[in-house]
N, C-alpha and C positions, 0 to 999 in steps of 0.2 A: 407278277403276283404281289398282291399288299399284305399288309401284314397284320390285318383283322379282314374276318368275313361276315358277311348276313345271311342267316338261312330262314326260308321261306318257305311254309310247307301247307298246302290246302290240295283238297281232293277233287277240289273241282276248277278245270283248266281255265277255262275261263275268268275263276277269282286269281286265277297262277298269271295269269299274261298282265291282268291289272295289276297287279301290286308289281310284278317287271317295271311296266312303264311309271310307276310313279316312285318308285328305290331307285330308277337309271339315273337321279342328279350324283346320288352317292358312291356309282361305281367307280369313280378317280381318286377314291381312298379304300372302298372297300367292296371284297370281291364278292360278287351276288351267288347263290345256289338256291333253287327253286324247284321242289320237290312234289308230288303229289302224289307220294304215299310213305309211312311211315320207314319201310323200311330203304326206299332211296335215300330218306332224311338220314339216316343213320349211316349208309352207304359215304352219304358226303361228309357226316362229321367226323367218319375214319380217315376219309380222305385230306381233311384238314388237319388232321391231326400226324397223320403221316408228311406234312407239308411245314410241321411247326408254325401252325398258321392260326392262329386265336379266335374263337367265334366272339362276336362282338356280341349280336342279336339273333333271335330267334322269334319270328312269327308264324306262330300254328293257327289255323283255322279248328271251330271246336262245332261240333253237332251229332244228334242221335248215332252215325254211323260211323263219326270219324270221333277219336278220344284225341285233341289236339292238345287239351289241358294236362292231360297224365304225360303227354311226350313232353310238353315243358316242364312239369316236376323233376321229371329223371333227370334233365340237363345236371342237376346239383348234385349226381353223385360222380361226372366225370370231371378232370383235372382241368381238360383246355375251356369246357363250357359253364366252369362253374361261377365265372364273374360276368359271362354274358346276358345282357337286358333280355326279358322275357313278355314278348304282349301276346295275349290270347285276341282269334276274332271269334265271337260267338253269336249264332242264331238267334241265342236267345233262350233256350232252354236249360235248365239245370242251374239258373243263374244263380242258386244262394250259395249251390258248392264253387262255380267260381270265386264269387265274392269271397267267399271264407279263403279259398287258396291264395287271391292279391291283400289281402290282409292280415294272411300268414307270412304275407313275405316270400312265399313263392311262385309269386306271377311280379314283373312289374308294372304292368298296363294289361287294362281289357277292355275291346273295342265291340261294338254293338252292331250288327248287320240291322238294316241296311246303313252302309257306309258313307256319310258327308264328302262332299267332293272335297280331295286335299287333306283330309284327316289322317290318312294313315301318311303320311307325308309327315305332316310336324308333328306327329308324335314318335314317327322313328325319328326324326330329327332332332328329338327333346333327348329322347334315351339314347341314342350316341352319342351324343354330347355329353351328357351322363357317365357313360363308358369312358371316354377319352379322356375327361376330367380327371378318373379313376386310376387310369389304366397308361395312358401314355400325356404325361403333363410336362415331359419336357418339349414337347412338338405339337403345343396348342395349336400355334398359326400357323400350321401345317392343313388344316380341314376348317380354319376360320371363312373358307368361301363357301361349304357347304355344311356346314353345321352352325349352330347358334351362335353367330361372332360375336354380340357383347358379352355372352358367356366366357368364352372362351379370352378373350380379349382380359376382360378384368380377370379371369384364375391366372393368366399368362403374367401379369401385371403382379399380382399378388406374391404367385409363387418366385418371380426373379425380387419381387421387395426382401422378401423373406430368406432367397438364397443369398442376395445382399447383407441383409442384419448377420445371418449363419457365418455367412465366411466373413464378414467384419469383424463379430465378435469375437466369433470361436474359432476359427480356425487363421487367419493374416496375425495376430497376435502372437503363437507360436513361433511365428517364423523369425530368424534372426536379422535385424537389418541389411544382410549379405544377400539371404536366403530370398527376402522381398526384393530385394533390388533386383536380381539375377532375375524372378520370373516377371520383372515388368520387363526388364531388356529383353527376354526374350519376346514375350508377347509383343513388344513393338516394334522388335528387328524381324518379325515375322508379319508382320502387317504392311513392311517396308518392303522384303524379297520381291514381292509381286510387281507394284508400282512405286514408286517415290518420286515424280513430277516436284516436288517442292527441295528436293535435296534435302531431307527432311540428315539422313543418316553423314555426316559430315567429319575430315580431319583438320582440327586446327594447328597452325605452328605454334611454339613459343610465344609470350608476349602480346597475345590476339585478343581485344577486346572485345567483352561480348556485351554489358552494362554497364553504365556513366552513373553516378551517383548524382540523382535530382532529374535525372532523365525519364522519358515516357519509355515503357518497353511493353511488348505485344509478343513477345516470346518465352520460352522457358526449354531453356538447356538439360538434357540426362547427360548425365556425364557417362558412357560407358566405358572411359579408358583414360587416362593423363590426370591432371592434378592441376584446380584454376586457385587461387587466391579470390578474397574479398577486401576491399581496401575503404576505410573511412575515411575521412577529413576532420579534422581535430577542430580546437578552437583558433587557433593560427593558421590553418588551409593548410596544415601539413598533412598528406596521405601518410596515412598508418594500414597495417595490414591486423584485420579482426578475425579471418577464419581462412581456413581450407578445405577445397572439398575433390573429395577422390571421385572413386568409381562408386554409383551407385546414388551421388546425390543429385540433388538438384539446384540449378542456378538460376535466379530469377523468380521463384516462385511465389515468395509476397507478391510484388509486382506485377506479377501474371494476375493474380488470381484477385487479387482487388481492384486493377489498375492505376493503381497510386504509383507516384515518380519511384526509380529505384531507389533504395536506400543505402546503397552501395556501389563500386566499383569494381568489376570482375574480369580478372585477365590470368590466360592460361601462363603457367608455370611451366610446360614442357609442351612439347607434341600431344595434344588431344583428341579424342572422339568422343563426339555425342552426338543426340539425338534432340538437333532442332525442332520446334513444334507449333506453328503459328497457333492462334485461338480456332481457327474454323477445319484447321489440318486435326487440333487436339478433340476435338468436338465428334470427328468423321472418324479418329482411331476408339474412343470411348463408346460411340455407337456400335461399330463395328464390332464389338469385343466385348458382352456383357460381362464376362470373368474379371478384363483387366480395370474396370471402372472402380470397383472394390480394392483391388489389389493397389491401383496406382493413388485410391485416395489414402488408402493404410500409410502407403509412402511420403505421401505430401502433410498430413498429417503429424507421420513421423521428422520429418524436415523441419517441420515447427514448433513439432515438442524440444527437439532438440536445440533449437534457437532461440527457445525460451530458456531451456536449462542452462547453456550459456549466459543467457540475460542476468537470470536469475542468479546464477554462479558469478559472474562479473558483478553484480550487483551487492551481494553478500562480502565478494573481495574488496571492494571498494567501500564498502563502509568499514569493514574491519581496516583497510588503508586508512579511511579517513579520523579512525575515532585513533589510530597511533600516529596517523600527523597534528591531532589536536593534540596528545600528550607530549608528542616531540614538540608541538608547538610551546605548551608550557612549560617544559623544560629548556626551551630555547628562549624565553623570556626570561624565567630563573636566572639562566646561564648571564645572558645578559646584563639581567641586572645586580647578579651580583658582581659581574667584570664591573661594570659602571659604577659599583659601589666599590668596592675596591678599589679602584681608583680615586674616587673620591675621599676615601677614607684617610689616604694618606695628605690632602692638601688640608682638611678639615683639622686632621690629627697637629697638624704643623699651625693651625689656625686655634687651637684650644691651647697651647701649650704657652700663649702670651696670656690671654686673662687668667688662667690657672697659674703662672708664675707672680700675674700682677696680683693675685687675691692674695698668694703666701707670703709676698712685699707689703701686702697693705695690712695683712693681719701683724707681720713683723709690728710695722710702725703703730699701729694701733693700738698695742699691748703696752710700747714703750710710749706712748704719750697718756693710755688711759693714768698710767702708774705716774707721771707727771701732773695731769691733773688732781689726781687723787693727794700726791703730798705738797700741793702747792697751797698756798694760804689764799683765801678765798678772798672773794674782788667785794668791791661793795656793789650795788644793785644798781648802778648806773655804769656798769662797766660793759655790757651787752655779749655777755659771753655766751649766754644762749641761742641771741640773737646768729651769733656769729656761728656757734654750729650747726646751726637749724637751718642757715643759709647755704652754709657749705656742702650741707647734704642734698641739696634740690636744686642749687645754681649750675647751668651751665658755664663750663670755662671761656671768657674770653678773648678773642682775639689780639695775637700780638701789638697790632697797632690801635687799636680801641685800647688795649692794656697802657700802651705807651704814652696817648693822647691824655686819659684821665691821669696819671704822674704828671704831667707838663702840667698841666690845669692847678692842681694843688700845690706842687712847686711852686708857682708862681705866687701861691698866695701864701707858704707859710715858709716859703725858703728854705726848708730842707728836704733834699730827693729821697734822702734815706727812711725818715720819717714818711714822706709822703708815699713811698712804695708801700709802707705796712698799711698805713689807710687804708689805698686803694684796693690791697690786697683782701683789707679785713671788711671791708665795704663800710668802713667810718670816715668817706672819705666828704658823705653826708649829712654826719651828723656834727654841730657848730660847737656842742665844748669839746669834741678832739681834736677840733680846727684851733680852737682857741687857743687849747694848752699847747699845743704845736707852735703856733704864735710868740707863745709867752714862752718858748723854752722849759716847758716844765721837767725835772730833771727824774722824776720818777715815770717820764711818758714811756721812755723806750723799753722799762720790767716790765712795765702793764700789756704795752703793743706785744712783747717777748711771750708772756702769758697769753694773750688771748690767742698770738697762731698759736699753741696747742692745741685750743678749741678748733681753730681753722683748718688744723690738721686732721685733728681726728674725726669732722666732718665732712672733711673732702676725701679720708681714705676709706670711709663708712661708705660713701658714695660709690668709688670707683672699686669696690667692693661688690655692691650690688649692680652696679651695668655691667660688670665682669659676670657675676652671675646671670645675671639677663641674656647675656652673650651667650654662653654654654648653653642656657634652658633653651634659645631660638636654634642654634647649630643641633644639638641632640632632634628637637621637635621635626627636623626639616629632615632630619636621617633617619626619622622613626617610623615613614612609608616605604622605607625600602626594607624594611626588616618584619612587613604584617605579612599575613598570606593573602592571595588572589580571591578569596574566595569571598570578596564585599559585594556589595548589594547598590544599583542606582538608586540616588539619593540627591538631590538636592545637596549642591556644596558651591562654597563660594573659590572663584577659579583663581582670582586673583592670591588669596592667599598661597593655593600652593604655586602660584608662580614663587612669589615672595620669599617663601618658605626654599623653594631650591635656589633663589639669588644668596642666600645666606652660604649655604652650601659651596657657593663656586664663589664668596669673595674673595677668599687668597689670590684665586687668578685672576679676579676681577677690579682687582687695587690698584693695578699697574695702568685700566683700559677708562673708558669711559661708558654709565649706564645710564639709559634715559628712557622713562616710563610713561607711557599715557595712556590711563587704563579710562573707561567709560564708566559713566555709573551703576552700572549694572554687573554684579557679579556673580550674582547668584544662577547656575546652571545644572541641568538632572543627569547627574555623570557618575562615573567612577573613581574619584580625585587622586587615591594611589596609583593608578591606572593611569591616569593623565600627567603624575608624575614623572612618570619616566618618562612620558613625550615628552614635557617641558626640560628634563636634566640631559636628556639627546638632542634635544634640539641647542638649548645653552650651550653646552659642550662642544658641538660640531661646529656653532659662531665662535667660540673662543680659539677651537686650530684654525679656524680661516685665518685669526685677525693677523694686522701688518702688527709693525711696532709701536703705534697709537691705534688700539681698537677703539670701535664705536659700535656699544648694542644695541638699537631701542626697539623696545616692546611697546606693543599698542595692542587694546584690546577695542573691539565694537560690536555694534548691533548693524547686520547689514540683511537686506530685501533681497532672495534673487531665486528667480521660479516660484515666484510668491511664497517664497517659503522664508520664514524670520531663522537666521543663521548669528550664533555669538561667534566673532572671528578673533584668534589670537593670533598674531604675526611677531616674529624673531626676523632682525634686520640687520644685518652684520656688513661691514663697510670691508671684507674679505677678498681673497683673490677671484670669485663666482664661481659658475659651475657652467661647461660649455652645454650648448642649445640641444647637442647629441647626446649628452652624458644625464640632462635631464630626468627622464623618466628611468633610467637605470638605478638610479640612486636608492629608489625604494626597493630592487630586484635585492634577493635572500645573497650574504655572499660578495656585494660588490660596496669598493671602499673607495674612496677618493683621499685616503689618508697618506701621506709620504710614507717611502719606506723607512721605518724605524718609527713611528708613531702608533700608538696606540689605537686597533678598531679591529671590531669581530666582521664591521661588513655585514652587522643584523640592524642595529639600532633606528634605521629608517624603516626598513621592514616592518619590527615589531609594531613602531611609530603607527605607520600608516592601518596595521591589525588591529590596534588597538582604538583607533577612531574610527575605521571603519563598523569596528563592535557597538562605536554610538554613532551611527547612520550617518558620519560627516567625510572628510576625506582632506587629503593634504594638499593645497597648492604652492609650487613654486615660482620665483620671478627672480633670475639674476641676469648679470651681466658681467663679463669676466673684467675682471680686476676693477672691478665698480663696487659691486651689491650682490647680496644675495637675501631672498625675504620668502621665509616659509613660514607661510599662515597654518592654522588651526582652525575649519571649518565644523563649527557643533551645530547639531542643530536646536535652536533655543525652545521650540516649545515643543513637546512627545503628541505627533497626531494619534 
């Protein structure tokens, strides 16, 4: 028995055997009953109803003696017939009260004797289809061979799109990622019970690889039991571990699903089960199972929400990482430089305390010669007393032996050394009436010569006065970048000077050594100069521990070609113990010193070095040879593309 019926009721047998034979395509879904008289028709719809058995359709024949049309009206006041299709066939009389009854909505079809061949055919086959659409739309393609199949085909289509959107939206949502996981495992371990030709349901051991990171993979693992790792490769080829996945995930599923290289490396952590799945095995379980299609996309979706959340979450951690390794980074500069100055401080401190002693000797002597000139009795205007301090203030000192050469010279002409030392002293060694009176023994020469070194003096302490000053103003000027803040601006600045400017700084230690400069013509570069300070006072610093006990520094700057790119190069050249071929590249690593133990070094200053040129696009190269040389250039780049 099926579980809709036709009933068919005309009063004349003849119309009863025709409509048999042309309803027998429909009897493989729906049971026929053909009546020819009113109250067999009703006979059979208790019988149906006693059967639980749904009337789909009803076809009455309608004429003078038979009311076909009022037997289909009543259909609407019982329970099982009141959603069944209703076609009247009529002679042809009374037709305006039919018409009005299919346009009341209680007929749905009315056919016209005499009957087209095949007619009553597709029109019951329009209104079951009608029915079944209605009535049972989980099991379209149940009657798609003998009912309207594009009909029924696209409602079949529509209502599983729709039961899709439903249970995607509304109802897989609810569920908690345990909850979805558990009904794909099931749906799949029950698609598996019957056959599994592919070993689809699988135990893995320990340590069992299932994807190679950069590899192709055609598979996608459920994990229903054990616990796999996911391993990256860092920027040194070190495998790191980035995630875990239990029961209920999935392994492989980027890769599955867009077929791009895997992106990771996946190996079980303990004894495992999953649920292997080629592409065409995954294909034939999704077919199979219109419920789990839904279900298993919720999941894989889920799988990459949550892979973004990580992303996203790692992503968020690492810049809050990165923006407190920039502050640790400026504060590891700081640190630095103020160690580096502090240190400095004190050879500087030791290097101020001679022209500040010599200023307070020179103001001594100053004070007490200006009061000698002042109660001295004035010269006449051929005595050159202005001469002589005016000279004394601007002349360089000469050399011992140049000093000693012009004495000889004079000596010789006026025969006395003693006299001839103040000459040369007072630079009258020149001029012919001192020569003269020298000559001629003039017995007032040696007051006057007595008198003018006052002038000599107090022009040569006037002098060594202001280079003492000069002194101070270049050492302070040279200290005065380690004391701004970081926060300058690229600017066009000439490089050379702050080389210059921190030679100042390190001469105390650089008294004992030898410095040699060959700077190019060009100086001017678009830099950070305090900033570049501190590379040029780390880099000075770290040739002064190399040096033997005759150091040798030279500095050289140039303009050099290379990737067609114009690069200003500053090189430090220390004639030191070198730096061995391994130890090379280490030297810039955070933390690592090449300093003996008991010397002074944080083990940053290359580091920061190398940060800080890298910030203007250049980088540091080295070239030593142990117990040779060591020459660490300064690669800038000369013009901003």
């Amino acid at each position: 028995m099926n579980q809709f019926a036709v009933l068919c009721l005309d009063n004349n047998p003849v119309s009863v055997e025709q409509l048999r034979r042309e309803l027998s395509p429909f009897s493989s879904r729906f049971d026929l009953h053909t009546e020819d008289s009113i109250d067999d028709a009703n006979a059979a719809l208790d019988y149906c109803l006693e059967q639980k058995q749904t009337v789909a359709l009803v076809i009455a024949s309608h004429n003078e003696s038979f009311n076909g049309a009022d037997f289909l009206i009543q259909l609407d006041k019982m329970s099982h017939t009141q959603q069944a299709r209703k076609i009247l066939i009529s002679c042809g009389q009374d037709i305006q009260a039919i018409l009005s009854a299919v346009n009341d909505g209680r007929l749905d079809h009315c056919l016209t004797k005499p009957l087209q061949d095949n007619l009553v055919h597709k029109t019951v086959q329009k209104e079951l289809t009608t029915f079944i659409l209605e009535n049972d739309s989980e099991n379209l393609l149940h009657y798609s061979q003998i009912l309207d199949h594009q009909r029924l085909l696209r409602a079949h289509i529509d209502n599983k799109m729709r039961s899709y959107r439903e249970g995607f939206i509304s109802e897989h949502h609810r569920l908690s990622d345990q909850e979805l996981a558990q009904q794909v495992t099931d749906a799949l371990l029950a698609f598996f019970a019957d056959k599994d030709e592919t070993k689809a349901c699988r135990t893995y051991s320990t340590d069992h690889l299932l994807t190679r990171e950069g590899e192709e993979n055609s598979f996608l693992w459920f994990i229903t039991k054990g616990e796999v790792a996911l391993y990256k490769k860092d920027d040194t080829g070190v495998q790191r571990e980035v995630v875990r996945h239990t029961q209920g995930n999935i392994v492989g599923g980027m890769s599955f699903v867009t077929g791009e290289p895997s992106f990771s490396t996946a190996i079980t952590l303990k004894p495992t089960e999953v649920i292997k799945l080629k592409r065409e095995v995954f294909a034939e379980v999704m077919h199979s199972n219109t419920e789990l299609l839904p279900l298993f996309t919720n999941l894989l979706l889920r799988h990459f929400n949550r892979r973004l959340q990580r992303s996203i979450t790692t992503k968020l951690e690492l810049q809050k990482t990165l923006e407190s390794l920039e502050q640790a980074q400026k504060q590891l500069v700081e640190r630095e430089k103020m160690a580096m100055l502090g240190q400095l401080i004190a050879g500087v401190a030791h290097e101020l305390n001679n022209p500040v002693a010599a200023i307070l000797r020179g103001t001594e002597t100053l004070t007490d010669k200006i009061q000698i000139l002042v109660d001295a009795p004035k010269l006449d205007s051929n005595s050159k007393n202005i001469e002589i301090l005016t000279h004394a203030l601007s002349a360089k000192p000469r050399s011992t032996a140049d000093e000693r050469a012009l004495v000889n010279s004079v000596n010789e002409q006026i025969n006395n050394r003693r006299v001839a030392k103040k000459l040369v002293k007072l630079n009258l060694h020149q001029y012919q009436p001192w020569l003269d009176r020298a000559r001629n023994s003039d017995p007032t020469l040696l007051g006057d010569l007595e008198q003018l070194e006052h002038y000599y003096l107090a022009g040569s302490t006037l002098r060594s006065i202001n280079v003492c000053a000069l002194r101070i103003a270049d050492m302070v000027k040279s200290l005065k970048g380690y004391a701004r803040s970081d926060d300058e601006r690229f600017h066009r600045a000439d490089i050379h000077e702050g080389i210059e400017d921190t030679l100042v700084i390190f001469e105390s230690k650089l008294k004992l050594h030898k410095v040699e400069k060959a700077f190019c013509s060009t100086n001017s570069v678009y830099c950070l100069p305090i900033a570049l300070q501190q590379v040029w006072t780390n880099l000075i610093s770290n040739a002064i521990d190399a040096f033997p006990a005759k150091g040798k520094l030279r500095i050289t700057t140039e303009l050099v070609t290379k990737d067609r790119r114009q690069w200003f190069v500053a090189s430090f050249e220390d004639n030191g113990h070198g730096i061995p071929v391994e130890l090379q590249q280490q030297i810039f690593e955070l933390n690592f010193t090449t300093k003996k133990e008991g010397n002074f070094g944080l083990g940053i200053g290359l580091s920061v070095c190398q940060q800080i040129v890298r910030q203007h696009g250049g980088f540091i190269s080295v070239e030593s040879e142990q117990h040779q040389y060591t020459k660490m250039s300064v690669w800038l780049p000369f013009s901003q593309d």
